[in-house]
N, C-alpha and C positions, 0 to 999 in steps of 0.2 A: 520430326522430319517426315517429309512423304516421300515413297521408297519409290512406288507404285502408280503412276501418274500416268493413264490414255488419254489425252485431249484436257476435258476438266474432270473426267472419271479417277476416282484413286481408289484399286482395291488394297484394301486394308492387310496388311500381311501381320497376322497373330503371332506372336513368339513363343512367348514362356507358356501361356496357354493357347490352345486352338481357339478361344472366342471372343477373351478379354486381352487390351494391351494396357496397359501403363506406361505411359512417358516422361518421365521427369526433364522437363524442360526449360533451358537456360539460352539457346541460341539467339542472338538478335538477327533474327532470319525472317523475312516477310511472306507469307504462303498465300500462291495465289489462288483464285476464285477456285474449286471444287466439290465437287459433292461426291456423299458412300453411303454403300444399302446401313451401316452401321449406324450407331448411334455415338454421338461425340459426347464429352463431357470435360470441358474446360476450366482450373481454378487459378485463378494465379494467386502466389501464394509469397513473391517478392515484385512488387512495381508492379501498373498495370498492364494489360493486354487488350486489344480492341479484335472485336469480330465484325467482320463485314458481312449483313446478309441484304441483298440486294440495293438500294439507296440507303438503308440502315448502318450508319457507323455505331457500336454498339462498345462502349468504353468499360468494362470489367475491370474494378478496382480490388485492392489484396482481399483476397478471402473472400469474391463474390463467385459465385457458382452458375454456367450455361451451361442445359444441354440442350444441344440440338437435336433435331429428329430426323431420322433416316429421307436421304432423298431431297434435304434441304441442300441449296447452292451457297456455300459461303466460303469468307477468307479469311485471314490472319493477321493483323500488324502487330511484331513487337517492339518493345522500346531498346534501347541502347543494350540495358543491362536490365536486369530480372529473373526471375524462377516462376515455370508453373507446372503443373499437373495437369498435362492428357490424357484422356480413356475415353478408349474406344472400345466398343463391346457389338456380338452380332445379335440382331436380335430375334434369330433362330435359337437361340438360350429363351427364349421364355413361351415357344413353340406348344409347352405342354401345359400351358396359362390359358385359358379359355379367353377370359376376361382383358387379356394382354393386348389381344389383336383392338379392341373395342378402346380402350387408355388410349393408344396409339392417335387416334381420329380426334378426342378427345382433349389430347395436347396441343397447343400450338405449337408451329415450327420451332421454336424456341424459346426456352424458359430461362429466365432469368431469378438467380433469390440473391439478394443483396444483402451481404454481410451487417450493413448499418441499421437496416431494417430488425434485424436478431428478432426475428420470428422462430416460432416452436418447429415449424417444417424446415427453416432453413438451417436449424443448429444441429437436428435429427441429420437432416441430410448432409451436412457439411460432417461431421463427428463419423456417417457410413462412409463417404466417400474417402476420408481420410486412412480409415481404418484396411479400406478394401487395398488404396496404396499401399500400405505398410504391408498387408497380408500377401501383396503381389511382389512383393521387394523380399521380402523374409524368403518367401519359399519355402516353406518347410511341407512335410507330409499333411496331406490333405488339403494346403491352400487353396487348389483348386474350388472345393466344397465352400467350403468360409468366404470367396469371393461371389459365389456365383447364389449365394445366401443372402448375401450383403446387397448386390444387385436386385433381386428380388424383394427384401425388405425398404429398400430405396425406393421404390413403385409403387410398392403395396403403400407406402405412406403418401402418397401423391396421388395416388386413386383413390383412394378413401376421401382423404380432403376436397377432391377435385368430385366427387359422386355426391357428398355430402354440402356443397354448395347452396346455401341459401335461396340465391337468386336461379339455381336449376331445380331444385325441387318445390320450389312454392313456398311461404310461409303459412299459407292458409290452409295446407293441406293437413292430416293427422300423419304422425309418425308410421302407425300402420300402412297410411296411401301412401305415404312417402318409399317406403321398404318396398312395398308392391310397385309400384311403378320403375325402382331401381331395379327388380328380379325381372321386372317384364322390357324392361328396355333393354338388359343387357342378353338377355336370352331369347330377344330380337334383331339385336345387333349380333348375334353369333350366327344366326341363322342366314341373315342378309352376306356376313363374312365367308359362310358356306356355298353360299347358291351366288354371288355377286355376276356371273358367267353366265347367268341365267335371263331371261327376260321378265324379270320382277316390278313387280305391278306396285301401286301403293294397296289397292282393295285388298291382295292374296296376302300383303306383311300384314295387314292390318287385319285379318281375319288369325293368323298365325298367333298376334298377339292378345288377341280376346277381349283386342277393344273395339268399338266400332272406327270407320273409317275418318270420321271429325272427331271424335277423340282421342284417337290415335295420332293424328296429325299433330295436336295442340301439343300431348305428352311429351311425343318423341320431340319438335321442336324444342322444347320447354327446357329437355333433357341433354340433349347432342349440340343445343344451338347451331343446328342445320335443320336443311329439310329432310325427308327420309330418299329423296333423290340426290339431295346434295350429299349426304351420307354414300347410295350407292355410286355416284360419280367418284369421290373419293375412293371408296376402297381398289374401284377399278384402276384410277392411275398412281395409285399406291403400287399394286401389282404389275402395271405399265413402268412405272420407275424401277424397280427392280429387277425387270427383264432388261429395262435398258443396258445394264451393266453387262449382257451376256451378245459380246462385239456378234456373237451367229446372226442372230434374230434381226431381220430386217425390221425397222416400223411398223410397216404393214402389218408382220407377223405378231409385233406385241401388242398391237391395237387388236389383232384379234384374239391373241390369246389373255387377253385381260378382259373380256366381255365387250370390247364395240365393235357394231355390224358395219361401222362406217368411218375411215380412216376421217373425212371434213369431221365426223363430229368426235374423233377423238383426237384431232389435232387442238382443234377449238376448246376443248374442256382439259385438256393437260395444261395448256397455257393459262388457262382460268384459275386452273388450279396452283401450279407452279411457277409462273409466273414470268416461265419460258417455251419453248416448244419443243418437243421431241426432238429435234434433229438437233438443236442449240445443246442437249445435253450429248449428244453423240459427237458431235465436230469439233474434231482435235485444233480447227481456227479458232476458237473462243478461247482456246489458254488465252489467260495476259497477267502481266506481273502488277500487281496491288500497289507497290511499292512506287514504282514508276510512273504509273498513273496511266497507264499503256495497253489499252484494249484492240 
């Protein structure tokens, strides 16, 4: 259920622990459009569940696995009758992950692993995710630890896979280039995440990273499948999306406090990117019920 609902905004309210929630879910209740600085993770585990992300009806059968990613707009339909597992988790839990902020960009808005498929990532991840409900339902001494372990072993196997990609690293490359290009992207991607506020060039990344400026270009593409603009326009309204949640902050203000000098071009590149515009995520007229069909 969503407690916590401004407009399309829901903050997330934590119970049993301050970061992670667990929901074991049976309601035939249709939840309309919203989005949280959190990260969602959906399994249905009797009947399915569909998730609505933008013109995407997105149909999750028993034991398939989404998660969303922070700052995506989506919704809910369930069926009649059913069971599934929500979690939601914040992801200032992984704040002391270097590499975290970098996965983030990385991902798509939403990942889907399909139970029918029984791949090795998806049984790993479905086997933690279960384990981490149970360890959130138990409650015993230290569950905290054990969940927020499990969380982080969930990632780590989804970063590696997702760095380790065939078609990002090259086939042609030697295992050595391969490794070196992984250290120098990702500890270029930490620096750009550092300085994003900054007026960052490609020449000044690309000197940082110790490749020349056309090489650098080819790698980091190769590597982020962005550009290394499309990267920093990202991270910025990454940090735009998540000030939007804080009702103070006029637009104006989080467009400047996420690095743009110019509300036109950060109206224009939020919508680029999300798919909506700033104010659309603020104006509590955009509720509408999913169910109804009623925008």
């Amino acid at each position: 259920m969503i407690k916590n609902l401004n407009g399309i905004h829901e903050t997330i309210q934590y119970e049993v622990l301050p970061q992670v929630r667990v929901y074991p879910n049976k309601e035939y209740e249709h939840y309309p459009v919203h989005w949280h600085v959190g990260i969602e993770v959906i399994i249905p585990i009797k009947n399915h569940y569909t998730l609505v992300v933008g013109n995407e009806r997105i149909v999750l059968q028993e034991n398939d696995i989404a998660i969303i990613n922070t700052g995506v707009i989506h919704g809910l339909e369930a069926p009649p009758t059913g069971r599934r597992f929500i979690i939601q988790f914040d992801i200032a839990l992984f704040n002391i992950l270097k590499e975290f902020e970098t996965l983030l960009f990385m991902m798509p808005s939403t990942m889907i692993f399909r139970a029918n498929d029984n791949t090795e990532i998806y049984r790993i991840v479905y086997e933690k995710f279960l384990a981490l409900a149970k360890e959130y339902d138990d409650n015993k001494a230290f569950s905290e630890a054990f969940i927020y372990a499990k969380l982080i072993e969930i990632y780590g196997e989804i970063a590696r896979r997702e760095l380790y990609r065939k078609e990002r690293l090259g086939e042609s490359n030697t295992q050595a280039k391969q490794q070196d290009h992984i250290e120098t992207m990702l500890r270029t991607c930490e620096y750009i995440n550092n300085h994003y506020m900054e007026s960052l060039k490609l020449e000044q990344v690309a000197a940082i990273s110790g490749f020349s400026k056309y090489h650098f270009t080819r790698v980091f593409k190769q590597f982020m499948n962005m550009t290394f603009y499309e990267y920093l326009n990202q991270r910025r309204i990454k940090q735009a999306t998540l000030l939007l949640s804080n009702e103070g902050m006029s637009i104006t203000e989080v467009a400047l406090d996420s690095g743009f000098k110019s509300i036109s071009t950060f109206n224009r590149t939020f919508k680029e990117i999300n798919g909506r515009s700033p104010s659309f995520y603020r104006d509590k007229k955009n509720f509408y019920d999913i169910g109804n069909g009623k925008s």
